[in-house]
C-alpha positions in Angstrom: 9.2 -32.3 8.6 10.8 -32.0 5.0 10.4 -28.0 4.3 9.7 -28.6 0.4 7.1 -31.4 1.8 5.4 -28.9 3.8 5.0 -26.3 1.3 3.2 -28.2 -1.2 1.0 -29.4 2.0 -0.2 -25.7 2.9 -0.8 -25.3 -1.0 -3.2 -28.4 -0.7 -4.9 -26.8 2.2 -5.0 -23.5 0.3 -6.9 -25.1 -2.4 -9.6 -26.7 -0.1 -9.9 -23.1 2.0 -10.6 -21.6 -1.3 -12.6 -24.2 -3.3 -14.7 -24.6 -0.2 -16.2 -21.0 -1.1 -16.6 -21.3 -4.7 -19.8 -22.2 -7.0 -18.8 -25.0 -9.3 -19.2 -22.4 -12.2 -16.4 -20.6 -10.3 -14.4 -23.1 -10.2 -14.4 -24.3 -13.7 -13.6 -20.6 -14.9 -10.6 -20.0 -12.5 -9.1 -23.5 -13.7 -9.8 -22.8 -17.0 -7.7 -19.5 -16.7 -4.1 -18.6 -18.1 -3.1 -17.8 -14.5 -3.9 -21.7 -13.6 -1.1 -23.1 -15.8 1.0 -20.4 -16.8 5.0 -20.9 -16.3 6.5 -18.3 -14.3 8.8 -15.7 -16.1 12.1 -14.7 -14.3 10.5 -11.5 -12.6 7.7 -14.1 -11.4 4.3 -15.4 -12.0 2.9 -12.8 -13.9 -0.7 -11.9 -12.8 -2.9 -9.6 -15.0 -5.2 -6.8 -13.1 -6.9 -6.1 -16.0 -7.2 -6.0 -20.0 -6.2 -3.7 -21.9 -3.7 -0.2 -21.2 -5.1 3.5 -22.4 -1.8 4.9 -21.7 -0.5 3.9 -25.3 2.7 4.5 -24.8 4.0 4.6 -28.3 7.1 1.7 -27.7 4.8 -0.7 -25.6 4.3 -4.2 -26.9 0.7 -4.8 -25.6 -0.8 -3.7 -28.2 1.0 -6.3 -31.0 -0.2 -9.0 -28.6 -3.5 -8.1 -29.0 -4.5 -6.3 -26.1 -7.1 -3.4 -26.6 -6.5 0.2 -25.9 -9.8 0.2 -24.1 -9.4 -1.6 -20.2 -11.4 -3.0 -18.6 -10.9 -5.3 -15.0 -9.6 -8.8 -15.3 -12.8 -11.4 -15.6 -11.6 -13.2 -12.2 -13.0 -12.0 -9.3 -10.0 -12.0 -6.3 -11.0 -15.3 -4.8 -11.2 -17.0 -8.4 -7.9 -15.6 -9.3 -6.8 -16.8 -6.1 -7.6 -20.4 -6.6 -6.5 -20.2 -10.1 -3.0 -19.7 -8.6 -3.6 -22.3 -6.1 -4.3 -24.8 -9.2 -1.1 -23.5 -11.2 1.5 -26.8 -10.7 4.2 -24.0 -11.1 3.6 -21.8 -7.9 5.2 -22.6 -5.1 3.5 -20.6 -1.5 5.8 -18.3 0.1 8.5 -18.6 -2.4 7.4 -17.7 -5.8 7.7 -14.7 -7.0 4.7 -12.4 -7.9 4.8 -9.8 -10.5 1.6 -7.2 -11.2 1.9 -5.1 -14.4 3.6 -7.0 -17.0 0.6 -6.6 -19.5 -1.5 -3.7 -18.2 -1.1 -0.5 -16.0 -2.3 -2.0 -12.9 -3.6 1.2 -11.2 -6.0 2.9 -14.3 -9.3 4.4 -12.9 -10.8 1.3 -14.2 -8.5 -1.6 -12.7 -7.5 0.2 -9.4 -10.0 -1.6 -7.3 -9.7 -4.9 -8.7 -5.6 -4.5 -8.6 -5.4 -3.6 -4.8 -7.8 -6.5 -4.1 -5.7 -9.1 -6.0 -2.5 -7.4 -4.3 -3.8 -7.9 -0.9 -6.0 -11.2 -1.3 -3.0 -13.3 -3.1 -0.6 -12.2 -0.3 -3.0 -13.0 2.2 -3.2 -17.0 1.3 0.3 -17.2 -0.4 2.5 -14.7 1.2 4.2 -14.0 -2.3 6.9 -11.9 -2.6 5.1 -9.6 -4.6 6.0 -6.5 -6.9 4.1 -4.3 -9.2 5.5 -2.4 -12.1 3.7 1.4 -13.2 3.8 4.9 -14.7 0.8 5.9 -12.5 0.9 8.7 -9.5 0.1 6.6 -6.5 -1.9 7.9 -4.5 -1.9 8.1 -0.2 -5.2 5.9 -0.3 -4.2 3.6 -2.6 -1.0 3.3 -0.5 -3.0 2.9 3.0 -5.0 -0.1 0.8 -1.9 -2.0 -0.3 -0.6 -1.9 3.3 -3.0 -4.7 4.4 -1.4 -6.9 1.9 2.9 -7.7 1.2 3.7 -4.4 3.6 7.5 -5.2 2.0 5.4 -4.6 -1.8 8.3 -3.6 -4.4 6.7 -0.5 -6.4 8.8 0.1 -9.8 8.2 3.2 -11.2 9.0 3.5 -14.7 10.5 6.7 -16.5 12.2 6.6 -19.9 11.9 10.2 -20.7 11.2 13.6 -19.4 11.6 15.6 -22.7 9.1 13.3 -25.1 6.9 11.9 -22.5 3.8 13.7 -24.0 4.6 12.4 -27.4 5.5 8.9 -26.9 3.4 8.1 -23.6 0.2 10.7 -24.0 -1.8 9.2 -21.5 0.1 8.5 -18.7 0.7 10.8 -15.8 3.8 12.8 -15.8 7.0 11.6 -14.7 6.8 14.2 -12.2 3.6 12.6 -11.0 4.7 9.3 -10.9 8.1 10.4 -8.6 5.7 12.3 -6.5 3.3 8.8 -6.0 7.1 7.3 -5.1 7.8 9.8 -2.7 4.5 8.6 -1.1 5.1 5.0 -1.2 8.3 5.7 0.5 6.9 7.7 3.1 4.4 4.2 3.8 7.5 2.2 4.2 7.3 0.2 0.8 10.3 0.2 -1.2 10.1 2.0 -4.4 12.7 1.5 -7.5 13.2 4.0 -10.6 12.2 1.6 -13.5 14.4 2.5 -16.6 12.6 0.3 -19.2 12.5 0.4 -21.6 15.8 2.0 -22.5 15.3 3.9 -25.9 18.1 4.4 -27.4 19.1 8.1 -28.8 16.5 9.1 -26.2 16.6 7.7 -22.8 20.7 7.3 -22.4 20.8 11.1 -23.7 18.8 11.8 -20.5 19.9 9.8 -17.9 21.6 12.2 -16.3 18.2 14.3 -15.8 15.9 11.1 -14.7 18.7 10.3 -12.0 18.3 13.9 -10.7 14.0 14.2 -10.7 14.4 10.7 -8.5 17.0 11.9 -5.9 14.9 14.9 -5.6 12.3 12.6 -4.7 14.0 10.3 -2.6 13.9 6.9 -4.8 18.1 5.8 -4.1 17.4 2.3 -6.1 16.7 1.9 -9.9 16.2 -1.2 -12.5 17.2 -1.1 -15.7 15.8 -3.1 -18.7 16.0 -3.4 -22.7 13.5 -2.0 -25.0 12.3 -4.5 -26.9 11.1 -4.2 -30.8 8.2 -5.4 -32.7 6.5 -5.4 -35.9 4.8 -2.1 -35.3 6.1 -0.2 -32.0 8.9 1.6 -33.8 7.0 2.5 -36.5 4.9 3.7 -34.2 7.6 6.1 -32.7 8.8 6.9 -36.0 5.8 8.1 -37.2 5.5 10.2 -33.4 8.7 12.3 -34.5 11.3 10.5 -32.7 14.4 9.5 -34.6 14.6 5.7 -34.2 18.1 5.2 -36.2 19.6 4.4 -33.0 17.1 1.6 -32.4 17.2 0.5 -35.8 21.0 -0.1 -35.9 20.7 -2.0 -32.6 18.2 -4.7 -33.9 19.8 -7.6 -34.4 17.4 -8.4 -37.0 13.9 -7.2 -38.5 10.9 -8.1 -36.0 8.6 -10.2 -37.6 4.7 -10.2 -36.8 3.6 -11.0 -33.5 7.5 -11.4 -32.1 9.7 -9.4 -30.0 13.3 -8.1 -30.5 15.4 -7.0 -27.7 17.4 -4.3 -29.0 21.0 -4.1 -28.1 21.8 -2.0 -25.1 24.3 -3.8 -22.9 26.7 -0.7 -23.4 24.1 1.9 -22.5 23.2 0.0 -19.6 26.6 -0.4 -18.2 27.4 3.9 -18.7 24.0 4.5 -16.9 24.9 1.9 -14.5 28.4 4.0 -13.7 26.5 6.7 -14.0 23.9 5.9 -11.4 26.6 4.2 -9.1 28.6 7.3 -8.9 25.6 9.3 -7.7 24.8 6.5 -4.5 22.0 4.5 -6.4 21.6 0.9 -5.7 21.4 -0.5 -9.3 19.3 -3.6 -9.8 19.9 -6.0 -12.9 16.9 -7.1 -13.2 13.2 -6.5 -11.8 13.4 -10.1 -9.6 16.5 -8.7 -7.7 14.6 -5.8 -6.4 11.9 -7.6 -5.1 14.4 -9.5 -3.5 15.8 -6.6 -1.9 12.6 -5.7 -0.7 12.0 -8.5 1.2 15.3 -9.1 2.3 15.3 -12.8 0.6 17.9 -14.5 -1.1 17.6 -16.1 -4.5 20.0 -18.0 -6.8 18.1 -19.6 -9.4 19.2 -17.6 -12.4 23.0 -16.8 -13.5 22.3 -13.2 -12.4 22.5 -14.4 -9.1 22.9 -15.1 -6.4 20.9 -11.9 -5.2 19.7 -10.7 -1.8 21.0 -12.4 1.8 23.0 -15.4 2.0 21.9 -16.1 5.6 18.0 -16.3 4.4 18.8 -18.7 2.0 16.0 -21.8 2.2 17.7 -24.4 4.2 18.0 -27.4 1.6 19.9 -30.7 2.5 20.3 -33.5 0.1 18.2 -36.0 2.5 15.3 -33.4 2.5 15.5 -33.3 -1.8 15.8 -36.6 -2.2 12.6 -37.6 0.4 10.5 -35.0 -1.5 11.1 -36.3 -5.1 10.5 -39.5 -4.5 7.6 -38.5 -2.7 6.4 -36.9 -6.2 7.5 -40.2 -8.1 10.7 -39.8 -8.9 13.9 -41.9 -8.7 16.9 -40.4 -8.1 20.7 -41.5 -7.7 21.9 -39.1 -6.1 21.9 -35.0 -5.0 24.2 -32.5 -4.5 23.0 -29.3 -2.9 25.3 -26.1 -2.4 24.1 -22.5 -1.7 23.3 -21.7 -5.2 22.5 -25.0 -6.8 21.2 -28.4 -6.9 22.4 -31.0 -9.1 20.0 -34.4 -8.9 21.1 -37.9 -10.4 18.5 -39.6 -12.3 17.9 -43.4 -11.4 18.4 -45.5 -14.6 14.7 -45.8 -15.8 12.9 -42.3 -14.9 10.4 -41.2 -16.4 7.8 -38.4 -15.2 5.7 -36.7 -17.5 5.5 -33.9 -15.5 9.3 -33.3 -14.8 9.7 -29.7 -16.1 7.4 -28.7 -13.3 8.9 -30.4 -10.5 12.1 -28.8 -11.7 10.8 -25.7 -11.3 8.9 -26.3 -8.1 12.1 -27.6 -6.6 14.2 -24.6 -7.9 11.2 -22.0 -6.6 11.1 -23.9 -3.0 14.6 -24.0 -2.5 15.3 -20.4 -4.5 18.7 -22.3 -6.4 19.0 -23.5 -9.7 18.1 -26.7 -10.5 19.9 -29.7 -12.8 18.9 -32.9 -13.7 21.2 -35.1 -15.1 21.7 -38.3 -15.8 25.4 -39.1 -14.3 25.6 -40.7 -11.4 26.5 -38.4 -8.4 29.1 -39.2 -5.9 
């Protein structure tokens, strides 16, 4: 049978499995949720533990989207968040990816619970590739509980400094801590990354050298490395913590306005920690997706980062199988090309589908390649 086909068959009957257990006031909550509609990012669909972060690191962007300093567990319980994803036109079973901590710190005192049961119970009907972000110090018994879910989990563990962390992070654990919780994941058998965002510049690259050496010591080999990205208030906010922000400042490409996001420049200090990190035996990730790619030792192609991962676990995709699952979702095509990284699908003269964004992406996630529609005929 057509692989794509069969995909969106299982998500059918994932839909029934869980539906079948809800109330019909549960069921009109989880499809009126965010996580039933919302478009995956890069790094995945993004899936929110919880409300809220009390870390308050000073140069997070939580808080200028109007999240609370005060957590508190996401309203879905892990079957309703479950079906929410099973509703979401977007996610695709087995191939999309899923990312945990985007938003929040997914492991506070008050979130732990619910963030280990929507790890393990969203694995368990979609087998996601899953990955969760953090700057807490995971402990062995959280560790034992994530092992009945994604056993290949990719845990990032951010540090951006060692010398300000009490100024600019004050509630979080210690870096130290957080290494130690890595040491521990590693010792379960989950990959753990060093997760170097955001990069602050005039702080972070001046310590690079430091953070490299607190991870070896603990055994994390692999990092990511990501851009620090500006708003309305969060430099200000450092600013006004003592740190000397004239780096960032130089960096913006312009002035954040309210409620957006600036990514400040740093493709130079990524690529002398890059060498730097390279030159010590790290494995140096580009972005958070290709990690979790690693970890499950999957291949992926649908961004210009790519490809990433193992060519030989690349989806099988032939043009027959494309074409037979697009017209079994209504649309008309000319012609497909399909290579290892992409696919290119001729519209028929005439098309028209409302909903053609979607099936773009579903295609893309299913077959892990980009995606093109155009409208010249293929030969």
């Amino acid at each position: 049978m057509n692989s794509f086909i069969e995909l969106l068959e299982l998500k059918k009957r994932i839909i029934e499995e869980l539906g079948g257990g809800l109330s019909g006031e549960s069921i009109v909550k989880a499809s009126r949720d965010p996580h039933a509609f919302r478009k995956p990012r890069q790094c995945g669909v993004t899936i929110h533990t919880g409300v809220g972060c009390s870390y308050m690191c000073a140069y997070c962007y939580v808080y200028d989207m109007g999240f609370p300093a005060k957590p508190k567990p996401y309203p879905l319980s892990p079957v309703e968040l479950a079906y929410s994803l099973a509703l979401n036109p977007y996610v695709v079973p087995m191939r999309t990816l899923a990312a945990y901590g985007s938003v929040t710190e997914p492991f506070l005192k008050e979130t732990v619970s619910r963030a280990v049961e929507y790890i393990t119970n969203i694995y368990k009907y979609f087998k996601l590739p899953s990955q969760v972000s953090t700057k807490s110090s995971l402990s062995s018994e959280v560790l034992e509980a994530l092992m009945h879910g994604d056993k290949c989990l990719s845990i990032l563990i951010t540090v951006v400094t060692l010398e300000k962390h009490r100024v600019i992070e004050k509630g979080a654990p210690s870096p130290v801590d957080r290494l130690e919780g890595a040491l521990r994941a590693l010792k379960s058998g989950f990959r753990a990354a060093l997760f170097i965002r955001p990069i602050v510049p005039g702080l972070t690259d001046r310590e690079f050298e430091e953070i490299l050496s607190l991870a070896e010591l603990h055994g994390v080999r692999e990092i990511v490395l990501g851009s620090l990205r500006a708003t309305y208030t969060n430099v200000a906010r450092m600013k006004a913590l003592g740190l000397d922000t004239s780096e960032i400042e130089l960096r913006l490409p312009r002035k954040p306005g309210v409620g957006e996001q600036v990514a400040v420049y740093s493709v130079d200090l990524k690529a002398k920690l890059r060498k730097l990190a390279v030159e010590r035996g790290f494995k140096v990730f580009e972005s958070a997706c290709a990690a979790n790619i690693s970890a499950h030792n999957e291949y992926c192609s649908m961004c210009s980062k790519g490809p990433c991962g193992s060519l030989e676990k690349a989806p099988k995709a032939s043009a027959s199988e494309v074409v037979e699952f697009l017209l079994t979702e209504g649309l008309r095509v000319s012609g497909v090309s399909v290579s290892k990284t992409k696919i290119v699908v001729g519209l028929d003269k005439g098309s028209r589908l409302k909903s053609m964004g979607v099936l773009k992406a579903v295609l893309s996630q299913a077959s892990r390649r980009m995606v093109e529609f155009s409208s010249a005929s293929l030969s």
